[in-house]
C-alpha beads as a LAMMPS data file, in Angstrom:
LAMMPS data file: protein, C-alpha beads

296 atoms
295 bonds

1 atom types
1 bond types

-500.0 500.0 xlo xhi
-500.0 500.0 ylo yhi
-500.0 500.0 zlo zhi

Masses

1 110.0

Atoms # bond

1 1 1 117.629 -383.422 266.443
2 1 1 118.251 -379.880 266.371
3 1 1 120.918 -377.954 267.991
4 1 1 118.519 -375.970 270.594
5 1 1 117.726 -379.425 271.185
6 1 1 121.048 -379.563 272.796
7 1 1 120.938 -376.445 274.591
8 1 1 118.023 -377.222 276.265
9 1 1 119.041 -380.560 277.682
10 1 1 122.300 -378.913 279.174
11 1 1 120.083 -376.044 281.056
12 1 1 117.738 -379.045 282.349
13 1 1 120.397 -380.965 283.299
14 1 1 122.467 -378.218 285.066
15 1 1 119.730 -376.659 286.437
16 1 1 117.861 -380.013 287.563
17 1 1 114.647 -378.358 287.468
18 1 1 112.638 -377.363 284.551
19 1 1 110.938 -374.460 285.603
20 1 1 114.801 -373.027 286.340
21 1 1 115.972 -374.316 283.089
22 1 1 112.582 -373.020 281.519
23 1 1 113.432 -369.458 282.831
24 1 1 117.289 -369.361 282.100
25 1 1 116.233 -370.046 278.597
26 1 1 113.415 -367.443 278.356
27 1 1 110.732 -369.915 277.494
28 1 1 107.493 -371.484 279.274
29 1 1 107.999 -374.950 281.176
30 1 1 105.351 -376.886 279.214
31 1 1 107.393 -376.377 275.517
32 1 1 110.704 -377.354 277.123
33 1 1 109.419 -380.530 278.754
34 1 1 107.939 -381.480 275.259
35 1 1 111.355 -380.903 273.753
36 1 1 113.275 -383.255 276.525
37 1 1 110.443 -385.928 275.660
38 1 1 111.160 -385.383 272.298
39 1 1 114.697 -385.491 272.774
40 1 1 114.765 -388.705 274.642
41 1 1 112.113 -390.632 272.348
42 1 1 114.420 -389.817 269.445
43 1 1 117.621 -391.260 271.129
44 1 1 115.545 -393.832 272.515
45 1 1 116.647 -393.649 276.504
46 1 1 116.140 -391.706 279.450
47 1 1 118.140 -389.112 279.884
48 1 1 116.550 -388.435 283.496
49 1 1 115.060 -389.672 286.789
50 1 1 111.956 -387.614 288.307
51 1 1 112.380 -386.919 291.976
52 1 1 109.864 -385.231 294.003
53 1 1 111.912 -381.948 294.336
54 1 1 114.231 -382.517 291.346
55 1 1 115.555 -384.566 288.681
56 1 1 118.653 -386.096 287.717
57 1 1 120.288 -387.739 285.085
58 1 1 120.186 -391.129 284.047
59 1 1 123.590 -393.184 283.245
60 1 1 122.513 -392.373 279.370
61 1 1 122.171 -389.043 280.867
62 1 1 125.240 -388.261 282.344
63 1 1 127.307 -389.597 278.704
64 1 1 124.894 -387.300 276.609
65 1 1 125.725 -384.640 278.724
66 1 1 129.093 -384.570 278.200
67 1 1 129.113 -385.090 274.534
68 1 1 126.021 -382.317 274.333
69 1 1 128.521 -379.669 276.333
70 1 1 131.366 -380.968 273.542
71 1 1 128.924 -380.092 270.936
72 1 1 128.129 -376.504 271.635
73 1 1 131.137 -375.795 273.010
74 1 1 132.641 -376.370 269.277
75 1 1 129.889 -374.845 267.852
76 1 1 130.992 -371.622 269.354
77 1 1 134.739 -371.536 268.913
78 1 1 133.358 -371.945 265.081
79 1 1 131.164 -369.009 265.731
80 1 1 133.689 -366.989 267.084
81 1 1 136.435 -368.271 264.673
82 1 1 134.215 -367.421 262.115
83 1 1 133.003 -363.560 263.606
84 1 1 137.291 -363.396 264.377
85 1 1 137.567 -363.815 260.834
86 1 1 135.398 -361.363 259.352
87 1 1 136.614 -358.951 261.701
88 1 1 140.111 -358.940 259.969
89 1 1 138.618 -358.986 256.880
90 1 1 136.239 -356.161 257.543
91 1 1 139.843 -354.054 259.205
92 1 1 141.962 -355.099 255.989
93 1 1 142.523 -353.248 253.207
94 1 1 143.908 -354.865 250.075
95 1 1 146.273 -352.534 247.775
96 1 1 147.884 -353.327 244.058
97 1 1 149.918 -351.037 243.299
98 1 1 152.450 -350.329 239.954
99 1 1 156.277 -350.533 241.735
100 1 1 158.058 -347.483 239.957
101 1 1 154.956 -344.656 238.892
102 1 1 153.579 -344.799 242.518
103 1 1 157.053 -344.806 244.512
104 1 1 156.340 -341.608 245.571
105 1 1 152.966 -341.394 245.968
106 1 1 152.329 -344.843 247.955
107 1 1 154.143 -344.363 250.403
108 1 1 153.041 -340.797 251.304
109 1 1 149.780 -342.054 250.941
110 1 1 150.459 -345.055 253.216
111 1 1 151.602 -342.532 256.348
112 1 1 148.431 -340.392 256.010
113 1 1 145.929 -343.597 256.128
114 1 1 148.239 -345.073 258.955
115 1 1 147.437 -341.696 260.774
116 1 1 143.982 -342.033 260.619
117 1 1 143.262 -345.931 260.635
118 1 1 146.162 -347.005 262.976
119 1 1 144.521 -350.413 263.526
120 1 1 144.358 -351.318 259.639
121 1 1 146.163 -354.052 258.220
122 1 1 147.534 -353.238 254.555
123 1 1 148.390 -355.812 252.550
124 1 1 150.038 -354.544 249.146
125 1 1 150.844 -356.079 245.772
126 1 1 152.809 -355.326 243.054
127 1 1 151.389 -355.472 239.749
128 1 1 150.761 -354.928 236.269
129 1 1 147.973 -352.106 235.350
130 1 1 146.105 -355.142 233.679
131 1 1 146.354 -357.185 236.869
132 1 1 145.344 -354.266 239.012
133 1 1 141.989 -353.713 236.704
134 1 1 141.232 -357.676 236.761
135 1 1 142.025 -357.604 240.109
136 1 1 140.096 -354.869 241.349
137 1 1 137.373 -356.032 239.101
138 1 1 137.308 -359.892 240.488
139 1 1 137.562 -358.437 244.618
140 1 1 141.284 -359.926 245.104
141 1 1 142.020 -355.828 245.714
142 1 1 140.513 -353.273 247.134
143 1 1 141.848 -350.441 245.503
144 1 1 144.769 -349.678 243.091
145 1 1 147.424 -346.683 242.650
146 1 1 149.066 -347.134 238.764
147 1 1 149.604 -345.366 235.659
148 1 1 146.135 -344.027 233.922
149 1 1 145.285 -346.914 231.957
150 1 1 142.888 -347.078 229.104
151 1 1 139.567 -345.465 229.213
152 1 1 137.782 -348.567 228.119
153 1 1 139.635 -350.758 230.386
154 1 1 138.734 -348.462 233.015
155 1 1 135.214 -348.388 232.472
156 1 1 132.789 -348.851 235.699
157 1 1 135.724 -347.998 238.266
158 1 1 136.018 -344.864 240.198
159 1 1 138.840 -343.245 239.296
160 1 1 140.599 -340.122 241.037
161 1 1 143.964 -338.607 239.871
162 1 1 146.528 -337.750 241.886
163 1 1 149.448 -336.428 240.755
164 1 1 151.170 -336.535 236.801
165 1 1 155.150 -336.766 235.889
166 1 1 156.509 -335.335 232.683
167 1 1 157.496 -337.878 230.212
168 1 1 161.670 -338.287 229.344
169 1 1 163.640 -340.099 227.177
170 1 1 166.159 -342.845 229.242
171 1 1 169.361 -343.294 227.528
172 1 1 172.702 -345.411 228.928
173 1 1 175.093 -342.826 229.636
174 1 1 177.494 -343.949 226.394
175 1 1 174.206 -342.845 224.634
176 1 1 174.940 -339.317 222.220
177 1 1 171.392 -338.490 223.534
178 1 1 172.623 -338.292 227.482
179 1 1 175.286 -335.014 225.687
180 1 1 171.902 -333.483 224.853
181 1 1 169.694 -330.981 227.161
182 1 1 166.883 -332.173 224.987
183 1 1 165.822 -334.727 222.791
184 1 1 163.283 -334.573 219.689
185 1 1 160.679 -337.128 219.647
186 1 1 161.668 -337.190 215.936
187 1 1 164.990 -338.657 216.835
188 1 1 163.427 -340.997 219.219
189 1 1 161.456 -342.400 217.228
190 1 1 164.435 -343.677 214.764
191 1 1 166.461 -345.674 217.962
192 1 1 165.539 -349.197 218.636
193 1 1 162.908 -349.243 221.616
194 1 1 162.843 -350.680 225.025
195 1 1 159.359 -351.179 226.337
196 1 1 157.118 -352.638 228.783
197 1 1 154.958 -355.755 227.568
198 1 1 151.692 -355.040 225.615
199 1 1 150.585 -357.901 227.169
200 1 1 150.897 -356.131 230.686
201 1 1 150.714 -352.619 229.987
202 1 1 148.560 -351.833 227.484
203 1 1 147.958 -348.252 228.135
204 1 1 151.937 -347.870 227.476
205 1 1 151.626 -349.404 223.984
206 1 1 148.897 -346.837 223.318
207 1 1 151.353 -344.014 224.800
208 1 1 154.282 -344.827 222.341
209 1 1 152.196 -345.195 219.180
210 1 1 150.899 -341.660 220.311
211 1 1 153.827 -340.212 220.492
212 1 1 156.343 -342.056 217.955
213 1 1 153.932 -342.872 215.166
214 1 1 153.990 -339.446 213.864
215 1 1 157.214 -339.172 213.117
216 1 1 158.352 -342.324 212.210
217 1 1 155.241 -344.820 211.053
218 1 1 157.616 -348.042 211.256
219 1 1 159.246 -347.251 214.668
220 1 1 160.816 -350.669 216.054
221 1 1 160.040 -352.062 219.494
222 1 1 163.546 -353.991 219.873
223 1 1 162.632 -355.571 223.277
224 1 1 159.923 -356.048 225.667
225 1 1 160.058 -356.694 229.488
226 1 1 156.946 -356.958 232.074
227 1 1 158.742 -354.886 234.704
228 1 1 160.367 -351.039 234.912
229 1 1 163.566 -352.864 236.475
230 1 1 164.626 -355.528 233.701
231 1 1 163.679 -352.291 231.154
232 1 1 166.227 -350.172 232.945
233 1 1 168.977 -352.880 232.851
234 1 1 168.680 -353.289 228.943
235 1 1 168.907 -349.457 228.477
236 1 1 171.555 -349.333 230.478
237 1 1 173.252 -352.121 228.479
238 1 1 172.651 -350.135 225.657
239 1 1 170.200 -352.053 223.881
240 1 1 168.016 -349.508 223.214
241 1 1 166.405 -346.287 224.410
242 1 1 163.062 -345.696 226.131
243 1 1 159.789 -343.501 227.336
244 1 1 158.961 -343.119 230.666
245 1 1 158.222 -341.028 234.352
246 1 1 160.591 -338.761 235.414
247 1 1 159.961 -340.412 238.477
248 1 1 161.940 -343.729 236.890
249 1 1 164.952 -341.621 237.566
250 1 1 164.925 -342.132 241.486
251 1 1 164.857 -345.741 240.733
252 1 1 167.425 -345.706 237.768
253 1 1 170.042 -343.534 240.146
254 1 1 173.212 -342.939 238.035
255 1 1 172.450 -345.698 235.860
256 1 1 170.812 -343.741 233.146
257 1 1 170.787 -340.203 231.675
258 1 1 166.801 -339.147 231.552
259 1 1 166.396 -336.045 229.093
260 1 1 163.774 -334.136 228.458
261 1 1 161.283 -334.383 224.982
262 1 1 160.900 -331.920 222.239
263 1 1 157.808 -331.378 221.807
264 1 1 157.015 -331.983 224.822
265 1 1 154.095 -334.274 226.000
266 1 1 151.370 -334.355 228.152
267 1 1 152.183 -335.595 231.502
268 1 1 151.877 -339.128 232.475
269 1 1 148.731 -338.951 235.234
270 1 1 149.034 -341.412 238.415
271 1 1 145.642 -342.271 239.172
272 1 1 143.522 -344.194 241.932
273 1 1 141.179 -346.585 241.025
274 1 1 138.670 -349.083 242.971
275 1 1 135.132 -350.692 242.573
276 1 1 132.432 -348.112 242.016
277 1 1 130.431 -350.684 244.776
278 1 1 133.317 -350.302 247.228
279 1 1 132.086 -348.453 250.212
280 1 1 133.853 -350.177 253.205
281 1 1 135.413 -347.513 255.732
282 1 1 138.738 -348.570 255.412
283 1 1 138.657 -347.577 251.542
284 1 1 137.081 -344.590 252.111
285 1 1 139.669 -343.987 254.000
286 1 1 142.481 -344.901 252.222
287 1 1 141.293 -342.452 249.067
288 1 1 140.993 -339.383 251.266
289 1 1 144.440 -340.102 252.514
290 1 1 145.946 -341.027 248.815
291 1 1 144.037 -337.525 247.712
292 1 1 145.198 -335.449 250.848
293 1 1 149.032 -336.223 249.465
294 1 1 150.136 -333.363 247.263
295 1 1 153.200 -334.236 244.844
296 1 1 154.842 -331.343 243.100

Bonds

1 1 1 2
2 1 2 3
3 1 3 4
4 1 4 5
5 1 5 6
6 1 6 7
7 1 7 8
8 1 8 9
9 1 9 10
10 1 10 11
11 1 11 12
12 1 12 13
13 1 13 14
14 1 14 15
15 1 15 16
16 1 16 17
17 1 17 18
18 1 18 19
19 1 19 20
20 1 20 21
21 1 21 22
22 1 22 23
23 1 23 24
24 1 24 25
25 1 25 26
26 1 26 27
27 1 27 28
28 1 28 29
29 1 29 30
30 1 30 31
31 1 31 32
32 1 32 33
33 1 33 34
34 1 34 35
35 1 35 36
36 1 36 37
37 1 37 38
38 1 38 39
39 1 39 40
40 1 40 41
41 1 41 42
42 1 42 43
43 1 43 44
44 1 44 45
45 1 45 46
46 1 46 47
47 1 47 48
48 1 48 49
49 1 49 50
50 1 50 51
51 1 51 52
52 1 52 53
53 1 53 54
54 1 54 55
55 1 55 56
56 1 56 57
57 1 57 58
58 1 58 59
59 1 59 60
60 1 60 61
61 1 61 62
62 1 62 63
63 1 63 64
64 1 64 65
65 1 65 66
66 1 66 67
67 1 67 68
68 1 68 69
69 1 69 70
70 1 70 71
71 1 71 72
72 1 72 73
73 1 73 74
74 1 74 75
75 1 75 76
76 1 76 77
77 1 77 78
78 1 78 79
79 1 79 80
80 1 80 81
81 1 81 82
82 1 82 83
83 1 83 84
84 1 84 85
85 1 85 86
86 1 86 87
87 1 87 88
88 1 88 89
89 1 89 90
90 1 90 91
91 1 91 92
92 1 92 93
93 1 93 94
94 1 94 95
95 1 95 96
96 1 96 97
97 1 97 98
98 1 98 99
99 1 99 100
100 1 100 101
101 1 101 102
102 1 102 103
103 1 103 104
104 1 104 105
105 1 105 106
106 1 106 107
107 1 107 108
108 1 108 109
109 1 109 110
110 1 110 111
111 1 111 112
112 1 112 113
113 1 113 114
114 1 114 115
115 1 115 116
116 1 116 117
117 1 117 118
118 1 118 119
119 1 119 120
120 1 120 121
121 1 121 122
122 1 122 123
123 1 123 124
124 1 124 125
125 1 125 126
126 1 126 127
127 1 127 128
128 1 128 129
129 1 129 130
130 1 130 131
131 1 131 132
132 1 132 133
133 1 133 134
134 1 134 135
135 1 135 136
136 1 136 137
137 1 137 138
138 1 138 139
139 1 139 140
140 1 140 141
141 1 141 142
142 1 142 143
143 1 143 144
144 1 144 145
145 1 145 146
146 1 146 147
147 1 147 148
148 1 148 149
149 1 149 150
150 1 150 151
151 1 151 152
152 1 152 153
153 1 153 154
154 1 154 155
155 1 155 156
156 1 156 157
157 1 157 158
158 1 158 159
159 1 159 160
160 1 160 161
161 1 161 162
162 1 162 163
163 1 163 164
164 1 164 165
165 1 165 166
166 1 166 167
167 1 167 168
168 1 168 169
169 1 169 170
170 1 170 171
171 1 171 172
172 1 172 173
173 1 173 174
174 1 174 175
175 1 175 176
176 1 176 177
177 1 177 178
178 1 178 179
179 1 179 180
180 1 180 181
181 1 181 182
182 1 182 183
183 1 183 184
184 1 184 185
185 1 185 186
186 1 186 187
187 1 187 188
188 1 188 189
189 1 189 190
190 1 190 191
191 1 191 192
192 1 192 193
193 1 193 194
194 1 194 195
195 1 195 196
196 1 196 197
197 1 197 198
198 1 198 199
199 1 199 200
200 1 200 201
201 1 201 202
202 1 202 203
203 1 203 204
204 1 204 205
205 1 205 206
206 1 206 207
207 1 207 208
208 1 208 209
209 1 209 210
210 1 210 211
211 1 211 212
212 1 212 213
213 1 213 214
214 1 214 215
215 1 215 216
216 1 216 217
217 1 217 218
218 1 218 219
219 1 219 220
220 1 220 221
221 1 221 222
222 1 222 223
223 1 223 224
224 1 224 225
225 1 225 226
226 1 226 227
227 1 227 228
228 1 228 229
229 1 229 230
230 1 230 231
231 1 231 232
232 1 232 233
233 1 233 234
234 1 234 235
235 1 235 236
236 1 236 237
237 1 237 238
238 1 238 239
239 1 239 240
240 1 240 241
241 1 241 242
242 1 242 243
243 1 243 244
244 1 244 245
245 1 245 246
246 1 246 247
247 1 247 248
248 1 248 249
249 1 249 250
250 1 250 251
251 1 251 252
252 1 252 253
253 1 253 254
254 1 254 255
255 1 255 256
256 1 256 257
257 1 257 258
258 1 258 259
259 1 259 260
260 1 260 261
261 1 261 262
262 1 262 263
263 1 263 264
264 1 264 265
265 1 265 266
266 1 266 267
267 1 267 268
268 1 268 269
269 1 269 270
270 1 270 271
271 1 271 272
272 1 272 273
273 1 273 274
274 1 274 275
275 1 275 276
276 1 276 277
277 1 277 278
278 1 278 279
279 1 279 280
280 1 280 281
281 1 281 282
282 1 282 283
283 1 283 284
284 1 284 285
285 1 285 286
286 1 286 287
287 1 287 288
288 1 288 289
289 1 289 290
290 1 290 291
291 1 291 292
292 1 292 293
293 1 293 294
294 1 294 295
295 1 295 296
């Protein structure tokens, strides 16, 4: 038994004529009234008595009939379920993003795509860079906004840059660094220093050595902390100094004293980053509306 099977009993049976049923259905009489005899030697009843003008349904008839309208009547609320689904999938776009480095540039970004895709649903999520890249790489997001990473672990994704902060030196205010204009790296590199996780930020890891391993081969990482907030409470408690965006400051407030680095370094870059496969309208979108924001 097949589910046109169904179908076509319901249009016989509401129409109470084959040749009607035959032509609501867009097929010839002579297959239908093989499938109702095929129907009703499978189920082993009647489902109908032949009149000269018309037929109607047996007792066995009238039960099937109810359960058969039951049937496809729940096989298309699970058709349209499914197609309602899909639909907010297909008008949702999925966004990891890293909480401090993109604090200015999200939600600039946000306003463009909401100007241009007012029906989108965003959802966003805070991460790690190495949770965006899994992420991005498994399909749980759709597109990222973080510090560059790694060139290897950003291998196969499109990435776009954005914007780039300079790179200070945060120091609790009782620090003799916050009396200075600017800092050396060379005298950086001799405090104790607060960091974000290797485990979580790898690219960061890489950015310290770069800079601090020059002048000071042995420099000490004297704590580690997966996110930009617990880092700022520990320099602040003055258990330690660290690197990071002069966009941390916003977020820091009066809390710390950011200085600027002698030499200084390259700026930190805040790139974009999704699927090189990903070609869905709503990230299109989004990247023209994360590249139309201009950050000075």
């Amino acid at each position: 038994m097949e589910l046109r099977h169904f179908r076509y009993f319901v249009a016989v049976a509401e129409e109470q004529n084959v040749s009607r049923a035959a032509r609501r259905l867009h097929i010839s009489q002579p297959p239908l009234s093989r499938q109702i005899r095929a129907l009703e030697s499978e189920l082993g009843v009647s489902l109908f008595e032949h009149g000269a003008k018309a037929i109607r349904l047996t007792e066995a008839g009238s039960i099937f009939l109810s359960e058969a309208r039951a049937v496809l009547l729940r096989v298309d609320d699970a058709v349209s379920f499914t197609r309602a689904i899909a639909q907010r999938k297909r008008n949702r776009i999925r966004i990891g993003y890293g909480a401090v480095p993109t604090s200015e540039v999200l939600p600039r970004a946000l306003r463009a795509f909401q100007r241009t895709n007012p029906q989108a649903k965003i959802n966003l999520h805070a991460m790690t860079t190495e949770e965006m890249i899994r992420a991005l790489r498994s399909g749980d997001i759709d597109v990222s906004l973080m510090a560059d990473g790694l060139p290897e672990d950003l291998g196969g994704l499109k990435v776009k840059e954005l914007c780039a902060y300079p790179l200070r030196v945060a120091t609790s205010k009782r620090h003799r660094f916050a009396r200075l204009r600017v800092v050396p790296i060379a005298a950086v590199a001799k405090e104790p220093i607060i960091a974000l996780t290797r485990h979580g930020f790898r690219w960061y890891r890489a950015m310290l050595e770069r800079l601090l391993l020059p002048f000071n081969p042995g420099f000490e990482i004297a704590e580690e902390y997966d996110n930009t907030q617990s880092l700022i409470a520990a320099v602040e408690a003055g258990r330690g100094v660290a690197i990071g965006w002069s966009i941390v400051a916003r977020t820091a407030g009066e809390r710390l004293a950011f200085r600027s680095l002698r030499p200084e370094p390259q700026p930190l870059p805040i790139v974009l980053a999704c699927r090189q496969e990903s070609t869905s309208s709503l990230v299109e979108g989004f990247v023209a509306a994360a590249k139309s924001v201009h950050i000075k």
